[in-house]
Structure formats: C-alpha cells, structure tokens
C-alpha atoms as one frame of an Amber mdcrd trajectory, in Angstrom:
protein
 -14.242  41.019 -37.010 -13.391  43.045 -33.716 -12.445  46.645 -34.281  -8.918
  45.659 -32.189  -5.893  44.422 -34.016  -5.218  40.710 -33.233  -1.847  41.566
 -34.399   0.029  45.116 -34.069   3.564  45.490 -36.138   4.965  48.187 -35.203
   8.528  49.619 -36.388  10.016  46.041 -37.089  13.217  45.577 -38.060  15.887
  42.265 -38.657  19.350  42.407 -39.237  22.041  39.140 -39.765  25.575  39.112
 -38.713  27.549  37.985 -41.587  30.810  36.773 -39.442  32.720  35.759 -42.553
  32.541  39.392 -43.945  32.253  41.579 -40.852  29.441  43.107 -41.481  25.499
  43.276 -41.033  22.730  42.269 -43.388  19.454  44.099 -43.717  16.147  41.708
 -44.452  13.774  44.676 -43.684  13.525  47.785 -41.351  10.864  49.705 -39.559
   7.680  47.265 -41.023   4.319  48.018 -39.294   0.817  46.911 -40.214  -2.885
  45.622 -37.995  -3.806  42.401 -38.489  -7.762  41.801 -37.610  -9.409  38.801
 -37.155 -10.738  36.867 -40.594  -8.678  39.082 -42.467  -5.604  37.595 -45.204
  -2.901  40.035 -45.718  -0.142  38.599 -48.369   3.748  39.776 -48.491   4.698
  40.881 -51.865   8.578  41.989 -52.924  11.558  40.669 -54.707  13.607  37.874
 -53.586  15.638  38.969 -50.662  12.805  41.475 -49.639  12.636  39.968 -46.719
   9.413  38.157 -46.719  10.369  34.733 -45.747  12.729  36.501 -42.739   9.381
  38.894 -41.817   7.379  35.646 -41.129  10.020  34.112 -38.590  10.394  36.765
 -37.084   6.789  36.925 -35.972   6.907  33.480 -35.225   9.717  34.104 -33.138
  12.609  31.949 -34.960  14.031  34.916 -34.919  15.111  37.541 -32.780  14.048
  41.310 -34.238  16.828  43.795 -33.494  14.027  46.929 -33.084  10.143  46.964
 -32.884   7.449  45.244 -31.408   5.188  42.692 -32.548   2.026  42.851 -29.988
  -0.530  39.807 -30.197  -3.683  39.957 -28.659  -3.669  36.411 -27.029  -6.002
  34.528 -25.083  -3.999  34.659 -22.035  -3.791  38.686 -22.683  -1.851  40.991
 -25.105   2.303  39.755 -25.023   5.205  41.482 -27.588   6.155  38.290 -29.174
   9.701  40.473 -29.997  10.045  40.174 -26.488   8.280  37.411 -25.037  10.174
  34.019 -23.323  10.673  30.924 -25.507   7.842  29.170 -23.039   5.220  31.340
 -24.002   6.394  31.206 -27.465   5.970  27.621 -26.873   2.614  27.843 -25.640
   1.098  30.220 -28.283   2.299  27.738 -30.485   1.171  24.719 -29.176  -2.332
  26.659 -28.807  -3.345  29.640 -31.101  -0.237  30.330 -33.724   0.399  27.979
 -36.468   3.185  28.678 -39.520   3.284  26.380 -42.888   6.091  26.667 -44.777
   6.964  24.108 -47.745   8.892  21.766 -46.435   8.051  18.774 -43.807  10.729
  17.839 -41.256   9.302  14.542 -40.888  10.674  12.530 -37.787  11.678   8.479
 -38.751   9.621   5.856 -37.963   6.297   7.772 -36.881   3.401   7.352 -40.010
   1.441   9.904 -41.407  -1.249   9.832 -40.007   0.121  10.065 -36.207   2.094
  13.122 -37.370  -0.793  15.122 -38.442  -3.137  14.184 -35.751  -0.974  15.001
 -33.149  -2.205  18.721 -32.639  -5.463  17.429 -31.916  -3.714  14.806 -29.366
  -1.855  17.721 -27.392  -5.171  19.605 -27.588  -6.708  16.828 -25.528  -8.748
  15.149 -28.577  -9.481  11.567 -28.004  -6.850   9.296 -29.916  -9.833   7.579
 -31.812 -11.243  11.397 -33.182  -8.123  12.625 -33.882  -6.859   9.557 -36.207
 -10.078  10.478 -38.010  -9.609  13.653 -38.618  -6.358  13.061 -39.639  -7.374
  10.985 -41.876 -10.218  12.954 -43.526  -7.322  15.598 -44.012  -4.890  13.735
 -45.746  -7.840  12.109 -47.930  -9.070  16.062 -48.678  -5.080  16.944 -49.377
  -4.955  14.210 -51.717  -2.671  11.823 -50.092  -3.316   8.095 -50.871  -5.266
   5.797 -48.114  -2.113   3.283 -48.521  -0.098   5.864 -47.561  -1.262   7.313
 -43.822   0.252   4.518 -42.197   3.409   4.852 -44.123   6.479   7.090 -43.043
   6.401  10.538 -44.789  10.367  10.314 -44.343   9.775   7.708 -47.821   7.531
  10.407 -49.524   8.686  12.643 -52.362   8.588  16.349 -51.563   4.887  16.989
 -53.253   3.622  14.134 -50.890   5.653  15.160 -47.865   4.310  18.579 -48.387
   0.193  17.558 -48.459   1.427  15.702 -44.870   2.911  19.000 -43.582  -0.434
  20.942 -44.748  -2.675  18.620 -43.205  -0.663  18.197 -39.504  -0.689  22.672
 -39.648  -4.591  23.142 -40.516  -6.243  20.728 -38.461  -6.308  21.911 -35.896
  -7.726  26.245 -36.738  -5.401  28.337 -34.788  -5.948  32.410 -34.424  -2.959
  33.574 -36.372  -1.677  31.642 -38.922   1.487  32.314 -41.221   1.804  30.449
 -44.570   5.424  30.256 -46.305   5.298  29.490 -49.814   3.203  26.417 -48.844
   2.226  25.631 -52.421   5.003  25.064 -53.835   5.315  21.382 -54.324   1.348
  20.798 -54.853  -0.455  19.603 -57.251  -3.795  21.615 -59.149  -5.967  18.989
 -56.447  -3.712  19.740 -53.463  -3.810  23.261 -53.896  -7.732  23.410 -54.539
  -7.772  21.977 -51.361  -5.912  24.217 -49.322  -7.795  27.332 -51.069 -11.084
  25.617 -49.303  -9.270  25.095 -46.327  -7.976  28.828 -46.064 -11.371  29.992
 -46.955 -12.882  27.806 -44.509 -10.356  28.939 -41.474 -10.906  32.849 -42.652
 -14.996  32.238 -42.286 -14.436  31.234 -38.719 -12.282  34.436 -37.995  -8.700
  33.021 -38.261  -5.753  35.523 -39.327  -3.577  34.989 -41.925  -0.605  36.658
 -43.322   1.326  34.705 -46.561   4.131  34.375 -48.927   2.868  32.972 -52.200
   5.247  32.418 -55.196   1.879  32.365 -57.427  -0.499  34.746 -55.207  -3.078
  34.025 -58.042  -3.524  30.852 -56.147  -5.233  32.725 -53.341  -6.647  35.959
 -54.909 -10.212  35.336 -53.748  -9.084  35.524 -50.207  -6.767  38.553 -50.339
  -8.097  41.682 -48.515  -4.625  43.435 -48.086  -1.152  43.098 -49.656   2.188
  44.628 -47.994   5.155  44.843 -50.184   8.811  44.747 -48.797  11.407  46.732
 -50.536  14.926  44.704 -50.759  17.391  47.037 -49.026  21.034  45.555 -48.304
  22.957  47.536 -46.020  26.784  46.431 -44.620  28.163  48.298 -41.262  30.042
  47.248 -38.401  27.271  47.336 -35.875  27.229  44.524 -33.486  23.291  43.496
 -33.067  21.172  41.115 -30.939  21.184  37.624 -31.845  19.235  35.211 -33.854
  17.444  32.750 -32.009  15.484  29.779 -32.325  13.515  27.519 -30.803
C-alpha cells in the first residue's frame, strides 16, 4: 500500500430534483474520505442514507452538485465529478469496475460470452478468455449446462452469479460493490468472499454496500456511515447524468 490516496473524497455532495413536488432531495452532503490501495472501506446508514446514490456518484452515473472526487489513474490524477463521459468510459473499460445486484443481461448472447468479454476488450485471446470465463462461473456456482445458455432465462440468484463473474474477472484498481449478495446462495457468496480477498491481496480498492456486512467482516479495514438527511428548497441544481 502507497502512502497516496488512490481515491480522495472530498466535500461531496448529491441532490435530486423532484419536478412533481418542486423541490430538491438531499442523498448526502459534504462526504470526504482516502481510499488506499488493498484497503475495503464499507458504507453503513439507514435506508435513504444515501449509500447506494454515494456509489454512482463515484462511478459517475451521476452528476455531484459540490465536491470533488480525485482518482489517481494510470493515465494521471482526473476529478471524476468533473471529468468527460469518454474518460469515464475509459476508466471503466480499464481500471474501475461497480457490481451491483442486478444483471442487465442483453438477449441472445450466452453466459459465458457475457462474462468473458472484459478480458476480450482487454485484448485476451478469445480461446483464454472463454476459459476463464468459464472457471468463474464454475467457482460462482453456475451450472456447466448453463454457460452457453442466455442469462435473460435465468432466475435472479443465477443471473446474479453471471453478473459477479463478468465484474471480477477481470481485477480492476477501484472497485465498488452494491449490495451484490443479495440474491446468492451460502456457495455463491463463499465464493465472492475468496474472490474479494483475493483482489484486496493484489492491491485492489474497494468500497461496499452490504445488506449483511457480516458477509465480509474479515476484509473490512474501515466503515463510513451516512446520516439520512432530507432537505426540500427551491434551489435549481446541476443535473443527473448517465452514461
């Protein structure tokens, strides 16, 4: 672990116009934290705190209305609050991933394609990466009849071990986890607590929303908790964007 943040929060704050009612809502104001390589931070704070909204907003789905979110990238330090959608795009593609628990799984394209296609935009050989993709979905449980199926047929527990193995095979410097195991099974999630451990070994980041934090306690090193604060006004703020 360097002694420089990979990831500086500083003073970060979201706010959603509410057109029906005229008025602004508050997910969270004036957050800032360091993030440092290898280390696993978790959100903690009632529903509404903000948590969820805090994540997005570092991965850019949405647009902060104050603060700065600096990332120490390979290409150079960039304020993702700020940044254009292409680099968005490109930190993305290359050293930010973000799991939440749901899959939006596109029709007609099997399993196994959609989780080895990281390692396919990465430049992996199409014979590797349909092995590693397959390794993955074997270690996240899902059934060898089943990688050439389409994960638009799976239930949401199935659908789910898909989406985890397309977002961790490929390790990524930052990495945001949404509630990802929420539709898992006791195997599934035993497998994603070796994978996390693994990924934190080889220095990745990690910052997470867990509805059963328990699941992960042996990786925590720091927890942040939101405070739900629900403000209306009149103000008229940036917009939400997304990608």
């Amino acid at each position: 672990m360097t002694s420089t943040p990979l990831l500086r929060v500083q003073g970060l704050t979201k706010t959603f116009r509410m057109y029906h009612l005229d008025s602004m809502l508050h997910a969270f104001e004036g957050v800032s934290f360091d993030l440092f390589e290898g280390e696993f931070i978790l959100l903690r704070g009632h529903n509404g705190a903000g948590k969820s909204t805090l994540l997005r907003t570092i991965w850019r789905s949405y647009l902060p209305v104050g603060g700065h979110v600096f990332y120490r990238s390979n290409h150079g330090e960039i304020d993702l609050a700020n940044a254009a959608d292409v680099d968005i795009a490109l930190l993305r593609r290359e050293e930010i991933g973000f799991v939440t628990q749901f899959l939006n799984a596109r029709p007609r394209v099997a399993a196994q394609d959609i989780v080895a296609e990281p390692l396919l935009l990465a430049g992996v050989s199409r014979a590797e990466a349909l092995d590693q993709a397959r390794h993955w979905l074997d270690q996240f449980g899902v059934r060898p009849e089943l990688w050439r199926a389409y994960p638009s047929t799976f239930s949401g527990g199935e659908q789910q071990k898909v989406n985890l193995a397309r977002a961790l095979i490929l390790p990524q410097k930052l990495l945001l986890l949404d509630e990802p195991t929420a539709s898992l099974d006791a195997g599934a999630r035993a497998a994603l607590l070796r994978r996390l451990a693994e990924l934190k070994r080889q220095g990745v980041a990690i910052i997470g929303v867990f509805h059963h934090p328990g699941d992960v306690e042996t990786l925590i090193d720091r927890e942040i908790n939101l405070s739900t604060r629900v403000v209306a006004d009149e103000t008229t703020e940036r917009e939400d964007v997304a990608l």
